[in-house]
Backbone bond lengths (Angstrom), bond angles and torsions (degrees), N, CA, C in turn:
res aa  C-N    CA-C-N  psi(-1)  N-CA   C-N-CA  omega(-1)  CA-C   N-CA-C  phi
1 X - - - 1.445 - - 1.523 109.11 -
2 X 1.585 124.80 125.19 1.192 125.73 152.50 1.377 124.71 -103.84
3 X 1.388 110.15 135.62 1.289 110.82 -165.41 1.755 100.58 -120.17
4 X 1.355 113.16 113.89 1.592 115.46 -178.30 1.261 114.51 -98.28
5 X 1.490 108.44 -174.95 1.529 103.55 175.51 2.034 146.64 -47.64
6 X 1.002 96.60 -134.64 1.773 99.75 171.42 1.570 94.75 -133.07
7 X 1.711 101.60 151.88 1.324 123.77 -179.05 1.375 114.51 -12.64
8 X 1.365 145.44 141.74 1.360 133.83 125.94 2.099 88.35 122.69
9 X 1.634 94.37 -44.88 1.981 88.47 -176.76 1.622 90.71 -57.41
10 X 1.317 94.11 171.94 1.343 137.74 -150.74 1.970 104.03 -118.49
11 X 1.628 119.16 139.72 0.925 123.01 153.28 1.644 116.21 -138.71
12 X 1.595 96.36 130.89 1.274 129.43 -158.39 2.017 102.53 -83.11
13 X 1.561 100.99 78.22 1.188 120.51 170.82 1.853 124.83 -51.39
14 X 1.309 142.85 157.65 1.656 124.47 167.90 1.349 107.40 -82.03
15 X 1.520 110.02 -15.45 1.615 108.22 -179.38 1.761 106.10 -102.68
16 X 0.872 110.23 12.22 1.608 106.78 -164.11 1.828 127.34 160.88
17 X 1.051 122.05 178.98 1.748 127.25 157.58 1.261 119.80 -107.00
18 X 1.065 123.59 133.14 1.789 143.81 151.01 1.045 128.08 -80.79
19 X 1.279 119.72 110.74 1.628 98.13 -173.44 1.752 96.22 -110.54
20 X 1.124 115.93 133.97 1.527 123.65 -171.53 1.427 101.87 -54.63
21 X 1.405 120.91 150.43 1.503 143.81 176.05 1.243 117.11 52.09
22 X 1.214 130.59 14.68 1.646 153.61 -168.48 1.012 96.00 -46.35
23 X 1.538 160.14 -29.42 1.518 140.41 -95.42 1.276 138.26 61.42
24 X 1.689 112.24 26.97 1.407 102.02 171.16 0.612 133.32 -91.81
25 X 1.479 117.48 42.46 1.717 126.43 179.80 1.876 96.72 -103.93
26 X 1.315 93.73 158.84 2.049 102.59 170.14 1.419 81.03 -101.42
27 X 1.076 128.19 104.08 1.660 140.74 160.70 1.624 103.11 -162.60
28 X 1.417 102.61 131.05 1.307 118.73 25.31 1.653 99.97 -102.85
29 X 1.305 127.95 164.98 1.062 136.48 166.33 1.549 120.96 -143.03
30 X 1.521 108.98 -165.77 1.557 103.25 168.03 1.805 107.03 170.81
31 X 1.213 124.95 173.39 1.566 128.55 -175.95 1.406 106.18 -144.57
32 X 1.161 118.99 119.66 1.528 116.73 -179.45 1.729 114.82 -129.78
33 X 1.060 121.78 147.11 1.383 119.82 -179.53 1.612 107.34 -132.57
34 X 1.443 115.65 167.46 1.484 139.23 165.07 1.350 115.57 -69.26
35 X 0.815 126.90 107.88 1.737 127.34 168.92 1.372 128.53 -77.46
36 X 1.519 104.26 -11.25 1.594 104.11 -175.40 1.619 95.28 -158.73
37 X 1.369 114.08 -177.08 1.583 116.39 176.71 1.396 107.85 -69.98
38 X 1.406 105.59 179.78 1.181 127.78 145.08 1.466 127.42 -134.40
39 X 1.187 119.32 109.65 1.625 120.60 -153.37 1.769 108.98 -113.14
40 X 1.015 101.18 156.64 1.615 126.75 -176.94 1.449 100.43 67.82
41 X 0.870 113.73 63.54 1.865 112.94 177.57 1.542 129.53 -64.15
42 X 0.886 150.97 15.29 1.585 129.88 -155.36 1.305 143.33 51.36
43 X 1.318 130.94 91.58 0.926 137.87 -172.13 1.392 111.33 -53.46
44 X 1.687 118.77 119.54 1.496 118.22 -171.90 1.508 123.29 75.56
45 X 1.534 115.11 -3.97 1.634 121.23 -148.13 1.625 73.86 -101.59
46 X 1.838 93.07 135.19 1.925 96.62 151.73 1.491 99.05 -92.32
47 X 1.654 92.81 146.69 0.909 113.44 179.61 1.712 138.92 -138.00
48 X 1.101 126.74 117.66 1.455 122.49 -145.78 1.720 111.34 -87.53
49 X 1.906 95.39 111.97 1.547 112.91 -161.92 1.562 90.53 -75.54
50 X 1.310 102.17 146.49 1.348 122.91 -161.08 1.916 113.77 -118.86
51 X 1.166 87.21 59.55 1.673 105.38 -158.51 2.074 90.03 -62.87
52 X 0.725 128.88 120.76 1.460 153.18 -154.91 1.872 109.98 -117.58
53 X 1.021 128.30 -26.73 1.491 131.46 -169.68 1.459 95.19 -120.80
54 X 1.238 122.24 127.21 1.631 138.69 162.93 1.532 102.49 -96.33
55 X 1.195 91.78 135.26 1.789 109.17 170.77 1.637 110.68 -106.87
56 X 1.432 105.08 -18.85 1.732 116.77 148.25 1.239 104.29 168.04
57 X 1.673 118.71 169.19 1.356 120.76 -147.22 1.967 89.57 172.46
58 X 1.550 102.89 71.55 0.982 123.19 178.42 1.710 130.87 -32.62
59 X 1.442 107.02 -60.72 1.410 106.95 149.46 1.056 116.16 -126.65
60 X 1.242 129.23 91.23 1.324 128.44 -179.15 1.331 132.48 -1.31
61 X 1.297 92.09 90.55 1.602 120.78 174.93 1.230 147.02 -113.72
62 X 1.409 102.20 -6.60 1.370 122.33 -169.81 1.866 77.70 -123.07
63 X 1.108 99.91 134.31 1.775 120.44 140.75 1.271 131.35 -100.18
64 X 1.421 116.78 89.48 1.520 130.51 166.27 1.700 143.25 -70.73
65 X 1.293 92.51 25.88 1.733 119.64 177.11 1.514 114.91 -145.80
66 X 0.951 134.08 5.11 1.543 121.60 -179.91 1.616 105.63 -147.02
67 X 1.272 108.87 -64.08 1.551 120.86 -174.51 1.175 128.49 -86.12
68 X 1.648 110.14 -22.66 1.244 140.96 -165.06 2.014 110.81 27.82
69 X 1.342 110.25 68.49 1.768 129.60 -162.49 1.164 99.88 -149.62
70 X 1.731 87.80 138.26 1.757 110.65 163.28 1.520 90.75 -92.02
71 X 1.504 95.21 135.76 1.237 123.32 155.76 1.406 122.85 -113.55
72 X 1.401 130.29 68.36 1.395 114.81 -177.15 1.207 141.34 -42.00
73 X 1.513 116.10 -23.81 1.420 123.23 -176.84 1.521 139.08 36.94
74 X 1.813 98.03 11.48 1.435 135.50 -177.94 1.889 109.98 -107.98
75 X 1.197 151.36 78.80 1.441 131.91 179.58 1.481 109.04 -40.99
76 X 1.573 120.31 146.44 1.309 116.09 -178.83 1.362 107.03 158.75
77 X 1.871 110.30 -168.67 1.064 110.03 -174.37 1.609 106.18 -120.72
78 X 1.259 112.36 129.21 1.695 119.69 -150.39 1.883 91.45 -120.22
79 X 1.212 121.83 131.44 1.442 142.06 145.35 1.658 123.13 -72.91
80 X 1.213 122.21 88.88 1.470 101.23 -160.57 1.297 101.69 -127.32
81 X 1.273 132.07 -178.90 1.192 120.07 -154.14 1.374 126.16 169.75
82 X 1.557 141.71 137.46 0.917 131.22 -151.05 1.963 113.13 -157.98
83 X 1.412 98.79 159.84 2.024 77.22 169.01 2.024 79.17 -162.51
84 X 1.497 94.37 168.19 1.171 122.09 179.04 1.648 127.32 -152.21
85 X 1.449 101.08 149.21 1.866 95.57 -173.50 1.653 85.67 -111.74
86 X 1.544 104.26 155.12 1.455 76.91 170.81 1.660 54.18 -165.64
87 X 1.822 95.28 160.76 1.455 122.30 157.09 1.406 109.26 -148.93
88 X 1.751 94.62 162.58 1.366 119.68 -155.20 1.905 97.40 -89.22
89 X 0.688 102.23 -14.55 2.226 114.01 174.22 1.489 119.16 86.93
90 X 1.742 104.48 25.72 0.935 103.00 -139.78 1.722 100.49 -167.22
91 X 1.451 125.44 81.12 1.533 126.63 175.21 1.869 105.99 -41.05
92 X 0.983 82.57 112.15 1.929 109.42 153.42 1.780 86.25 79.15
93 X 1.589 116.58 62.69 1.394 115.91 -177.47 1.711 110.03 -119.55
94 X 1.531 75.10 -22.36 2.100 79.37 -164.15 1.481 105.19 -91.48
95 X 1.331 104.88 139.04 1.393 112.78 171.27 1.202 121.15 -99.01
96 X 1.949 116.55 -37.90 1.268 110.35 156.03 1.549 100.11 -161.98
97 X 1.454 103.12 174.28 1.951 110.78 -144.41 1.983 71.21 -136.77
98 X 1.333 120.90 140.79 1.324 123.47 130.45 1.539 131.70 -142.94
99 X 0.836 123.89 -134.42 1.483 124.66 -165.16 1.658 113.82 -176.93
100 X 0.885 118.57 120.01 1.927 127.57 -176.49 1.276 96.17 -117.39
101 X 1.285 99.56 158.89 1.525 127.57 166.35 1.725 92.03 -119.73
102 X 1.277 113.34 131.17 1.559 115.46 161.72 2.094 119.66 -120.62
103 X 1.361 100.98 120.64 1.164 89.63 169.08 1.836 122.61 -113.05
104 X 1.647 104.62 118.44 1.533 98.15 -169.49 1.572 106.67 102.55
105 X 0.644 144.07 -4.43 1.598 139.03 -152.79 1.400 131.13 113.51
106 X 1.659 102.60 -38.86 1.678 109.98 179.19 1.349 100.43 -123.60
107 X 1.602 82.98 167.56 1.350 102.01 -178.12 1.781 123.79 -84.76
108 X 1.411 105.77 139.09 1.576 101.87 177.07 1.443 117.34 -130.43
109 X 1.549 96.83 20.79 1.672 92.78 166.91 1.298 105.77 -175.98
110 X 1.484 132.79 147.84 1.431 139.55 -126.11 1.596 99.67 -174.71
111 X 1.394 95.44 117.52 1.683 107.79 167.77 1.594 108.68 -130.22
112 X 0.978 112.19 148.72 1.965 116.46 -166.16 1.735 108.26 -143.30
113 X 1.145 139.74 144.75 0.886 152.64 142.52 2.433 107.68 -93.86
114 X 1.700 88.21 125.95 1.901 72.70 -170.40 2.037 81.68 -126.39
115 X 1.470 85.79 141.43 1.593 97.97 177.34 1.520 95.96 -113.86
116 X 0.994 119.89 23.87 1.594 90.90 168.43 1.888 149.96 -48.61
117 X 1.431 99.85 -12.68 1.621 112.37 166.40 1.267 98.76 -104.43
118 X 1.426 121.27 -12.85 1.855 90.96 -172.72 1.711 80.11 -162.83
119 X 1.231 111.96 102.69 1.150 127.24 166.85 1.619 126.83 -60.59
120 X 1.357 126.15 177.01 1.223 113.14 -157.43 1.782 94.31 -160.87
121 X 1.477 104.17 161.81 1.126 110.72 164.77 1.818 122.63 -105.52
122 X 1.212 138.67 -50.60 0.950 140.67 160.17 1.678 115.78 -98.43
123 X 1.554 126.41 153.38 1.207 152.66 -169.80 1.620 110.48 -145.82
124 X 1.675 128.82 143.61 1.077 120.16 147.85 1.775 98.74 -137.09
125 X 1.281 103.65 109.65 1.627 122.51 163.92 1.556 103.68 -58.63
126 X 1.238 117.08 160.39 1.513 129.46 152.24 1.655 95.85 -139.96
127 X 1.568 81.62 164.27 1.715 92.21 170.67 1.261 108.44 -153.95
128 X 1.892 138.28 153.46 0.935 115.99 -155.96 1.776 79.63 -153.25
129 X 1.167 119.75 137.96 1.626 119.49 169.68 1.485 129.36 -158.33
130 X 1.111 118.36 148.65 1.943 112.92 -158.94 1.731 85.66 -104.31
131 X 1.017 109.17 126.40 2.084 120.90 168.31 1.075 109.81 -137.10
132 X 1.168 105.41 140.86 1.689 119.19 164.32 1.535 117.86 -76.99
133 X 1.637 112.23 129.19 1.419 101.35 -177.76 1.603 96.10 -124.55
134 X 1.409 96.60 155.87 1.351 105.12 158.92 1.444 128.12 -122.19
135 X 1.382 134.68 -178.34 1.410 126.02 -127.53 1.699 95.23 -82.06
136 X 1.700 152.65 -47.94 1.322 123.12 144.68 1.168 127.59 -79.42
137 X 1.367 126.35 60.03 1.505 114.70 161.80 1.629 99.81 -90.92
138 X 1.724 120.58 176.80 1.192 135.12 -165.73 1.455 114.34 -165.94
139 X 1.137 120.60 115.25 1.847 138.11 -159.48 2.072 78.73 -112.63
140 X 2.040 81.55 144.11 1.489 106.12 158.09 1.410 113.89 -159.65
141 X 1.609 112.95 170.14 1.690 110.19 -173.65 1.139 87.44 -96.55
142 X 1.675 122.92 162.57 1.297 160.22 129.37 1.238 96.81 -125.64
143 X 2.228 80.26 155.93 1.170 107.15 -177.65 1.896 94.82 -150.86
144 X 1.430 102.89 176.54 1.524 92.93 -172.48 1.569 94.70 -172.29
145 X 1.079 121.81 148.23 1.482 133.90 167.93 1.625 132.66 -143.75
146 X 1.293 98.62 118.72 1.353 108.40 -169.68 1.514 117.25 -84.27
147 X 1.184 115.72 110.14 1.510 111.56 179.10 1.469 117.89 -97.89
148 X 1.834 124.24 -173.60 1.329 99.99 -155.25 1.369 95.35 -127.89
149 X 2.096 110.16 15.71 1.389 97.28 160.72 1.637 114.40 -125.51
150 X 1.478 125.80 10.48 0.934 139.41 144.70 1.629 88.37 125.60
151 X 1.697 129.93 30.50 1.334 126.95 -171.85 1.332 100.33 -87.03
152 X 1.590 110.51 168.94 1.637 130.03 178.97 2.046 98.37 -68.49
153 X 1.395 114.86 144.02 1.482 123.81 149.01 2.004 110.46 -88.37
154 X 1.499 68.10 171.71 2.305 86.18 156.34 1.345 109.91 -144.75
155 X 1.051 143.10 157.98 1.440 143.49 89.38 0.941 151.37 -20.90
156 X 1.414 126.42 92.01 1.267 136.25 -171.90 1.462 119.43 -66.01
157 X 1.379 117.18 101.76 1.535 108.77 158.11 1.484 127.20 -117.01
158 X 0.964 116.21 -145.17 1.782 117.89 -153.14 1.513 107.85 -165.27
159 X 1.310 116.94 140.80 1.174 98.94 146.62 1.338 144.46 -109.02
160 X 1.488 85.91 22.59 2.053 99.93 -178.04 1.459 108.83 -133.23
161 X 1.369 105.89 -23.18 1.648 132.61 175.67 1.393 112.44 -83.36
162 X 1.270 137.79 113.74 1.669 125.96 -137.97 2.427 68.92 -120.85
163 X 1.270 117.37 69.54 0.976 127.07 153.27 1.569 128.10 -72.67
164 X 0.840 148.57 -17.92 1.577 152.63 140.07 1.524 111.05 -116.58
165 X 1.446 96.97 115.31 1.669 91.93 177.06 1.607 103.62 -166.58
166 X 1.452 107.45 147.69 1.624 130.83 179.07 1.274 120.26 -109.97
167 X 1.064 117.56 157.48 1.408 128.58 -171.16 1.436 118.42 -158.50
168 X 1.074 128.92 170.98 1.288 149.64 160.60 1.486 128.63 -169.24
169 X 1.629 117.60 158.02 1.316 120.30 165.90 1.193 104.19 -153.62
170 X 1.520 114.54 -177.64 1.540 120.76 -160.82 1.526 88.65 -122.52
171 X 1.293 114.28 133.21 1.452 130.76 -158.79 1.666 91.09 -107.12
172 X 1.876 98.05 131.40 1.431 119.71 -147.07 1.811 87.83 -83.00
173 X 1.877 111.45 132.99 1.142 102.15 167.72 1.258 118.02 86.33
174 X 1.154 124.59 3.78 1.641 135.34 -179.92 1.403 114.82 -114.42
């Protein structure tokens, strides 16, 4: 056991300094998932997955009943991140499945699976991206699926199967 100083002193590393309690926590953060579907979706429509069950959510930051958004309320550099199952209801229907991250209203990052020669019935995208936030900005998932006769999708969730789910944390030191 080593036992060092109080908050704020300093240890004099060969690669560097530490200064005790700096922020080396990933907080605020949190992990949230879908517990159930979401059905009749919109053809082509993004749409904001409403992941409802926290697996944790350190200081409450994520709202999982109304807004379904990280709000960090921390400036910084955030890892955030998301994935989704979704199907079109329908073997050899989907043309393409993706997944956004939106911060503010729009979107700033986009992962897709596209079937256009050989269509598909189910997809699960992920997406994963490092952003800088500042103290009200606010991140959410979309997702959206394009089918190739203009029919409704869903979202598959779970409530033990963490099949649509978002996350974030605040990346230590950034």
């Amino acid at each position: 056991t080593i036992t060092l100083g109080q908050s704020g002193e300093t240890v004099d590393m060969a690669n560097g300094t530490i200064t005790l309690n700096s922020g080396m926590t990933n907080t605020p953060g949190f992990h949230a998932f879908m517990s159930g579907n979401m059905e009749s979706l919109s053809d082509a429509a993004a749409v904001k997955m409403q992941c409802n069950t926290e697996r944790y959510d350190v200081t409450g930051v994520y709202d999982n009943s109304t807004n379904y958004r990280f709000t960090p309320g921390l400036g910084g550099y955030y890892f955030i991140y998301g994935g989704v199952l979704v199907t079109a209801d329908a073997n050899s229907n989907m043309v393409e499945a993706e997944v956004y991250i939106y911060k503010n209203g729009s979107s700033i990052g986009k992962a897709s699976f596209n079937y256009t020669s050989n269509y598909s019935q189910l997809a699960s995208p992920t997406i994963h991206i490092v952003d800088t936030a500042d103290d009200n900005d606010y991140y959410e998932l979309y997702s959206s699926v394009n089918t190739n006769n203009g029919g409704a999708w869903k979202a598959i969730g779970d409530s033990t199967q963490q099949r649509v789910y978002f996350g974030a944390y605040k990346i230590i030191g950034a």
